[in-house]
C-alpha positions in Angstrom: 44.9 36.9 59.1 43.0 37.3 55.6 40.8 34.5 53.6 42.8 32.4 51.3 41.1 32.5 47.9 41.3 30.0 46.0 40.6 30.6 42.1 40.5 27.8 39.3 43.0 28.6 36.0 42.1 28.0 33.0 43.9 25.9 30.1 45.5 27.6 27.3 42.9 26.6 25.0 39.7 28.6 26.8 36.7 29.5 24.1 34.2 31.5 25.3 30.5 32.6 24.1 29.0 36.3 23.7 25.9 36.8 25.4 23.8 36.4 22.7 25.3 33.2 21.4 25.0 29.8 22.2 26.5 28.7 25.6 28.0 25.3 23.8 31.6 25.0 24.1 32.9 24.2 20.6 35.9 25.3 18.8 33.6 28.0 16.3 34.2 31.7 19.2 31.0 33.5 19.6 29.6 35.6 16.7 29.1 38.7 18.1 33.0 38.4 18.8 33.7 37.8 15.5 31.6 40.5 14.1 33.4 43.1 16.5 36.9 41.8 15.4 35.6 41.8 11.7 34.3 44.9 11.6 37.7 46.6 12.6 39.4 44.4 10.1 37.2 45.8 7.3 37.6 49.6 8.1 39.7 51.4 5.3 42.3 54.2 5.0 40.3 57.6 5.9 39.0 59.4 3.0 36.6 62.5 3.2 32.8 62.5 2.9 31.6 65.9 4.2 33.6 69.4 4.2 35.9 69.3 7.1 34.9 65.5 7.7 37.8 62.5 7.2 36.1 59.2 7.3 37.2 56.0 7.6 34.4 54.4 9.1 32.7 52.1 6.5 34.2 48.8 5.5 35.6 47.5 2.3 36.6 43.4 2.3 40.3 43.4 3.0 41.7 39.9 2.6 44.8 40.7 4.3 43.7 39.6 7.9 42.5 36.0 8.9 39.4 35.2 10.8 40.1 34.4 14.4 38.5 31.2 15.4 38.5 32.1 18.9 38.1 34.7 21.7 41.8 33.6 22.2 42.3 34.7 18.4 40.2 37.3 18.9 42.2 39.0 21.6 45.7 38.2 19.7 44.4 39.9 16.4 43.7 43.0 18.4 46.9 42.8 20.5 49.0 42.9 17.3 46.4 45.7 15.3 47.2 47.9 18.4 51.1 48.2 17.6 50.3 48.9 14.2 47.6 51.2 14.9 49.1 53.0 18.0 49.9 56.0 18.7 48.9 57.3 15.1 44.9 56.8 15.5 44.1 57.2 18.9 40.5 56.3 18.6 41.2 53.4 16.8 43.9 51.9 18.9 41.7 52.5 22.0 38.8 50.5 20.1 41.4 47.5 19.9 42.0 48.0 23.2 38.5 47.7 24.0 38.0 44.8 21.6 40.7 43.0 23.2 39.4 43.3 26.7 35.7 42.2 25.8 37.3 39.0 23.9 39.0 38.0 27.2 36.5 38.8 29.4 34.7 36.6 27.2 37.0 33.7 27.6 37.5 34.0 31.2 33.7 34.1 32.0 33.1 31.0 30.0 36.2 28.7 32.3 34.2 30.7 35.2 31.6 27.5 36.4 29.7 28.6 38.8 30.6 32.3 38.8 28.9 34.2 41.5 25.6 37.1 40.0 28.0 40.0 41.3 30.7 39.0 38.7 28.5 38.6 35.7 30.0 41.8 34.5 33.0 39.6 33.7 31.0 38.7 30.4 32.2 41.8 28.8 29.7 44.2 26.5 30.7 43.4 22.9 28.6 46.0 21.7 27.2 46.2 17.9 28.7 47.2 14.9 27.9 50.5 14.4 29.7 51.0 17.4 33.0 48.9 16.2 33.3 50.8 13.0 32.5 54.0 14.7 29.7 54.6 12.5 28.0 56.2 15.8 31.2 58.5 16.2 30.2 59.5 12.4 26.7 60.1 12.5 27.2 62.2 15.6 29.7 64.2 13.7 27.2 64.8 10.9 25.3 65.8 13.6 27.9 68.2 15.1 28.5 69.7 11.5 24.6 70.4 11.3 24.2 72.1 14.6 27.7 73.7 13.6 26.1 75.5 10.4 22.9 76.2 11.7 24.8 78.3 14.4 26.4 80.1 12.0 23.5 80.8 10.2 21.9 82.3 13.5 25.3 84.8 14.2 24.1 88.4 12.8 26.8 89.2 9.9 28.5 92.3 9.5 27.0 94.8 7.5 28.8 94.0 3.7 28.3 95.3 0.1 26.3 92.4 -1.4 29.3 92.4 -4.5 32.1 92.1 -1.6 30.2 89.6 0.2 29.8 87.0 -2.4 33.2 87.5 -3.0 34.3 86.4 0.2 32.4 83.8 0.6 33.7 82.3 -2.8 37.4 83.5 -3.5 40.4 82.3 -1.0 42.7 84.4 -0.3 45.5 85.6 -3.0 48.9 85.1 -3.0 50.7 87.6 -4.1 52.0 87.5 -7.7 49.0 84.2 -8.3 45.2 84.3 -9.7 42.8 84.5 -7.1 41.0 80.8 -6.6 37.9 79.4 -6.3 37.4 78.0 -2.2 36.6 74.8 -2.1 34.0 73.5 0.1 36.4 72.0 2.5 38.4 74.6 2.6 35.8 77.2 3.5 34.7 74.3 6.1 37.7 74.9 7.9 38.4 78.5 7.5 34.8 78.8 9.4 36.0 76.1 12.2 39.4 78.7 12.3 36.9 81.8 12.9 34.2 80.5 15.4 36.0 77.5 17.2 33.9 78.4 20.2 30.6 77.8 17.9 31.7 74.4 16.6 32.3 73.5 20.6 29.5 74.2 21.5 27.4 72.3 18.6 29.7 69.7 20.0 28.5 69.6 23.1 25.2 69.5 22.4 25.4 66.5 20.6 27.4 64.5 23.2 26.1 65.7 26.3 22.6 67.1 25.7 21.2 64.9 22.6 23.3 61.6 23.5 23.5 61.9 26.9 27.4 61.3 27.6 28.6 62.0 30.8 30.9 61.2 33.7 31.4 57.9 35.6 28.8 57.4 38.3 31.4 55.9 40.7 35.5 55.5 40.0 36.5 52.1 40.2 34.8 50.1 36.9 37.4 49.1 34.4 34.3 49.2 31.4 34.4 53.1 31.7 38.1 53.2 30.0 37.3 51.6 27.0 35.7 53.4 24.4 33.1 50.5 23.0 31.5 50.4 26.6 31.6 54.6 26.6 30.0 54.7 23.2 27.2 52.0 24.1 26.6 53.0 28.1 27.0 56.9 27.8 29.5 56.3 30.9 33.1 57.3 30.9 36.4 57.6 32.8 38.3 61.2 32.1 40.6 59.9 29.4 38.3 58.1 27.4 35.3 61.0 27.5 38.4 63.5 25.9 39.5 60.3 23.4 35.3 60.1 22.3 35.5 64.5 22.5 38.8 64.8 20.3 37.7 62.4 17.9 34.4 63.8 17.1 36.0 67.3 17.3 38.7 66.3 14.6 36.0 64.1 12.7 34.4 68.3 12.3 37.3 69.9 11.5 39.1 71.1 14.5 41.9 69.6 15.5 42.6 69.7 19.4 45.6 68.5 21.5 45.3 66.8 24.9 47.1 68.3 27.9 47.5 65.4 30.8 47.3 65.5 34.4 47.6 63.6 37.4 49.9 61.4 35.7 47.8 61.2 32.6 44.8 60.2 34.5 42.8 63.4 33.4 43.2 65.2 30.5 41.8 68.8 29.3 41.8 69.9 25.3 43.6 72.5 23.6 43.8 73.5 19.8 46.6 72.3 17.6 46.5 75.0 15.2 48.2 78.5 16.2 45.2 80.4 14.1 42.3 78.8 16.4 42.1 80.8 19.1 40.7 80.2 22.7 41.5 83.3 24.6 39.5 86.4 26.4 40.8 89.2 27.6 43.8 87.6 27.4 43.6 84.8 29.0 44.1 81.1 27.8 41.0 78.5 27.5 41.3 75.2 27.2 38.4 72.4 27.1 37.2 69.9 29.8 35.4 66.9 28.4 34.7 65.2 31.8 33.1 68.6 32.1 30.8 68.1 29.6 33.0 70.8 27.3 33.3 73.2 30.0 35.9 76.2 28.9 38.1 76.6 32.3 41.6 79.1 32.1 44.8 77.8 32.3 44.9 79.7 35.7 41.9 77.6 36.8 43.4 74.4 35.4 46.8 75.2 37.3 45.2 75.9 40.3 43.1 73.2 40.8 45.2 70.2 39.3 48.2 72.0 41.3 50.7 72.5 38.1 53.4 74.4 38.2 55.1 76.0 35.1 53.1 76.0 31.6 50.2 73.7 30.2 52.0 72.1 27.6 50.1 69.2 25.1 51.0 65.9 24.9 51.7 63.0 22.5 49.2 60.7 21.2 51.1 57.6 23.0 51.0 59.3 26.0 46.6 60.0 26.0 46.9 56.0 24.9 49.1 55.6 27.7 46.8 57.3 29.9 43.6 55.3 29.4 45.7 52.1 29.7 47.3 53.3 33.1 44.0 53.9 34.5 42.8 50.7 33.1 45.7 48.8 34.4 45.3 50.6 38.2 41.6 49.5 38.4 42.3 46.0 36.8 45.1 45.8 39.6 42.7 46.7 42.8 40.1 44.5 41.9 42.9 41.8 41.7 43.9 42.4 45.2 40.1 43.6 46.2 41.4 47.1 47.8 39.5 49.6 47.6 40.1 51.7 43.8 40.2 55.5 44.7 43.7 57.0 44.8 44.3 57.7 48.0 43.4 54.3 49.7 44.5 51.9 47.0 48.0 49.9 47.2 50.3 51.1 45.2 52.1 48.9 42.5 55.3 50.0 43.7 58.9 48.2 45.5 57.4 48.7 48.9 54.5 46.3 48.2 56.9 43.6 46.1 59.2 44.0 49.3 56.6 43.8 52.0 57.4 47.5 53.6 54.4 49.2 52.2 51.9 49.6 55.3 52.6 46.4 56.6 50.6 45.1 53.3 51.3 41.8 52.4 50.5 41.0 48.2 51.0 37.0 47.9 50.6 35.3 45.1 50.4 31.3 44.8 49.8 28.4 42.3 49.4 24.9 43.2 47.2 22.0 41.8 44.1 20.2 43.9 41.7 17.8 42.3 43.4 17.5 39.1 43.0 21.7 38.5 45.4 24.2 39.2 44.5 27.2 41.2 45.8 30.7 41.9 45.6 33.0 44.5 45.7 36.3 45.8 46.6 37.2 49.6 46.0 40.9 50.3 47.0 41.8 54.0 46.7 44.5 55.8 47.5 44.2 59.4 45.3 41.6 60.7 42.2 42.2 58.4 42.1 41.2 54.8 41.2 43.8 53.0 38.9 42.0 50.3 35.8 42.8 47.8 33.3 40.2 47.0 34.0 37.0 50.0 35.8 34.2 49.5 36.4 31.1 47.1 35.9 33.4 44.0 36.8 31.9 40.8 40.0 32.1 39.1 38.4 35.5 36.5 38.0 37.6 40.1 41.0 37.8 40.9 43.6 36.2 38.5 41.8 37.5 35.6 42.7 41.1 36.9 46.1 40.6 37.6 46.4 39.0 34.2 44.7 42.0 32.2 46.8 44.5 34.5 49.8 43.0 33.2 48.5 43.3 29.3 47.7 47.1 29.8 51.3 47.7 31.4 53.0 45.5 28.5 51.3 48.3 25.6 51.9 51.1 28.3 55.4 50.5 28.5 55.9 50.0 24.4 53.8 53.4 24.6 56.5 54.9 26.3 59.8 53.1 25.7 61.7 55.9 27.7 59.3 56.2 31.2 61.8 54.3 33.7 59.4 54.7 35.9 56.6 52.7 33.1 58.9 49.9 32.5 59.3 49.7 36.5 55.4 49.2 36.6 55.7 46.3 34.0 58.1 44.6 35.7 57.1 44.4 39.3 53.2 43.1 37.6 55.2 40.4 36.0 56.8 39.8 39.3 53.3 39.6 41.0 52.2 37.7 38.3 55.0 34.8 39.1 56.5 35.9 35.6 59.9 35.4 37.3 62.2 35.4 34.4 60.4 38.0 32.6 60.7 40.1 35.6 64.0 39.8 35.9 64.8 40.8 32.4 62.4 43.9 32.5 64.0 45.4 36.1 67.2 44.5 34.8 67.1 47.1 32.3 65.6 49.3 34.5 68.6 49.3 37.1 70.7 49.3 34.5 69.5 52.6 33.1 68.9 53.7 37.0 72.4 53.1 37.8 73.6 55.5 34.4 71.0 57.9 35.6 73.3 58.3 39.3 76.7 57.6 37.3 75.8 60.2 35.4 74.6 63.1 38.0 71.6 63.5 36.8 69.9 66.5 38.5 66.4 65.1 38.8 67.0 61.1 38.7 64.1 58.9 38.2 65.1 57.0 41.1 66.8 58.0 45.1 69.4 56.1 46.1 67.2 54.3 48.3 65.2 52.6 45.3 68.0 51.9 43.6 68.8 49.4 46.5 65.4 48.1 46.9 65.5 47.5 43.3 68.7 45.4 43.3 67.6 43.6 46.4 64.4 42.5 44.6 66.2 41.4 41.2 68.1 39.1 43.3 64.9 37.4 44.7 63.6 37.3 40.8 67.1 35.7 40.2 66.7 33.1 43.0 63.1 32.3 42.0 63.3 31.8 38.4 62.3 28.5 37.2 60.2 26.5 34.8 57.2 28.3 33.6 54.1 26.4 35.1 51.5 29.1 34.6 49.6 29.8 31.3 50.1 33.3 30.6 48.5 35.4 27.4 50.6 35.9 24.4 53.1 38.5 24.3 52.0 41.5 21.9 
């Protein structure tokens, strides 16, 4: 049989300190917090700076927004930014997503007393400001655009009267029946992104990867490498948040790209928005791999290797946000259970599990109180070895933490994605493990509700067989028969 842990909870009212701050409890949350959450407060509406350059990285006082007076506050103000900034700005949303997860970190490392050296990381980054307002994201786009021109510059021009050469270079096009006009410098911007889109790649790459040194995770299984703060200070990131940092500094230049997803929106590759950018040789598609350091593969090569059948067809922006939250939200669930994080020997969060017929896997969950504190924890069986990461008697942000910040990233993954069945199914059985009876049994009530339209209807591909259908009625009964009062604290809902 496995370990019992036993993890302390924290009150409601948790304030915790930054690193660099004083380690005094007091009601005032930690500075570098505060600059973090001010910084995104203060960042106006996007207006342009350089040709083919939108920026909306430098701050002008906005009274709108008050000051959060704690990490708690903290992690609210970004909850609620994110459903006003999502799925429009996908840079932006995934900074508050970021900010939000330092900010609890934060909070759960300071209720942690005597937290083991091996969970230090608990602490969060925070990260400084130029990384907040994505003033490094702008300076490496001036960067991009410099390398960009001085390509250009290299590239051996056609052969051009000198008269009919300055004319190009300074008259748009006509339309017919109108005076020609003079190009602007934007516009000439992107009408030379539109003609060389391979040359304004590649200066991209060489700022990310060769002058900045970006690259792929060392190893899969550390939450830090989904959000973008901790990608922009440590170099280090997960699939979906190396092509959020790539799209954002290609759109920053001037060239707007789409993502593709796959495996489940766990990876993503990069195609062009616009119609007139073109990516193809002899006659055959490109598209661009981030976590490749902006490799060019085919489509055939994509298909082949990622196994997908039909078309490559781009995505929404909810659905890259999604992405980055569902990876965020698998990690966050492993190390809440302490199995191991790649794919194929993690545990599911799936009926299975929340029944006990998955593997012979038992997931248990328990609250109690002992010497005036309440504790939670997490049993993980798996046949007659527990299956754990780190020992026993680890404190409450080890495990509970996890399961906590799981259940935050499927909240905004399901709002993401109001029509994934299979999303909202996630949410509920989290809540579920979470001991969020009544709130489970509200969210997989409207998920058999739909399921059972879905078989009433015929649909040819359902979202759920027959058999799930039943497992999902047999486990809203056992949310129905364990409702009762609320004795955990649980964050806000966003």
């Amino acid at each position: 049989m496995g370990a019992r842990l036993q993890l302390s909870r924290p009150g409601a009212s948790s304030i915790a300190c930054a690193p660099s701050c004083s380690t005094s409890r007091t009601v005032q949350a930690p500075r570098a917090c505060h600059r973090a959450a001010r910084v995104l407060r203060l960042r106006t509406a996007s207006r342009q700076k350089t040709p083919g350059y939108d920026s909306d990285e430098y701050p002008v006082s906005t009274p709108d927004y008050p000051r959060p007076r704690s990490n708690a506050g903290v992690a609210d103000w970004a909850s609620r930014q994110f459903r006003k900034s999502a799925p429009g700005n996908v840079a932006k949303a995934c900074l508050l997503v970021s900010l939000e997860e330092e900010a609890a970190a934060q909070a759960a490392y300071a209720e942690a007393d005597g937290l083991e050296a091996n969970h230090a990381n608990m602490r969060g980054g925070v990260g400084v400001a130029s990384t907040w307002s994505l003033k490094r994201v702008h300076n490496m786009t001036n960067d991009v655009l410099n390398a960009f021109h001085a390509r250009l510059r290299d590239l051996t021009p056609m052969p051009q009267p000198p008269a009919l050469l300055k004319k190009a270079s300074t008259l748009a096009p006509a339309v017919a029946g109108q005076p020609e006009v003079p190009e602007t410098p934007h516009e000439r911007h992107r009408r030379m992104v539109r003609s060389y889109p391979l040359e304004l790649i590649s200066a991209v790459n060489q700022v990310l990867f060769e002058r900045h040194g970006y690259r792929r995770q060392q190893a899969h299984g550390d939450p830090r490498n989904s959000l973008l703060s901790h990608v922009l200070e440590s170099g280090l990131g997960s699939p979906a948040a190396m092509a959020v940092l790539f799209q954002e500094v290609c759109r920053r230049s001037g060239l707007d790209l789409l993502p593709v997803a796959l495996e489940g929106g766990r990876y993503f590759v990069l195609v062009p928005a616009d119609d007139s950018v073109s990516l193809r040789a002899a006659g055959e598609a490109f598209v661009v791999d981030p976590y490749s350091q902006g490799m060019l593969l085919s489509a055939s090569e994509v298909k082949e290797l990622f196994a997908v059948e039909g078309e490559l067809r781009p995505c929404s922006n909810a659905e890259m946000i999604a992405g980055v939250l569902t990876v965020l939200l698998e990690l966050h669930w492993c190390a809440a259970l302490g199995c191991p994080p790649e794919p194929l020997l993690s545990v599911p969060i799936s009926l299975e599990v929340a029944l006990g017929e998955y593997r012979d896997v038992e997931v248990q969950t328990r609250t109690g109180e002992a010497d005036g504190k309440r504790y939670f924890t997490v049993n993980f069986l798996e046949g007659q070895a527990a299956q754990h990461s780190g020992g026993e008697g680890q404190w409450w942000p080890a495990r509970a933490y996890n399961l906590q910040r799981a259940v935050v990233a499927a909240r905004k993954r399901a709002w993401l994605l109001p029509g994934d069945l299979q999303a909202q199914l996630q949410y509920g059985l989290l809540l579920f493990f979470d001991k969020q009876y009544e709130e489970a049994w509200q969210e997989m009530g409207n998920v058999l509700k739909e399921a059972r339209l879905e078989a009433a209807a015929g649909r040819a591909q359902p979202t759920f067989t027959a058999e799930e259908i039943q497992q999902l009625e047999v486990l809203l009964e056992k949310c129905r028969l364990l409702r009762g009062p609320k004795v955990l604290y649980h964050s806000r809902e966003f």
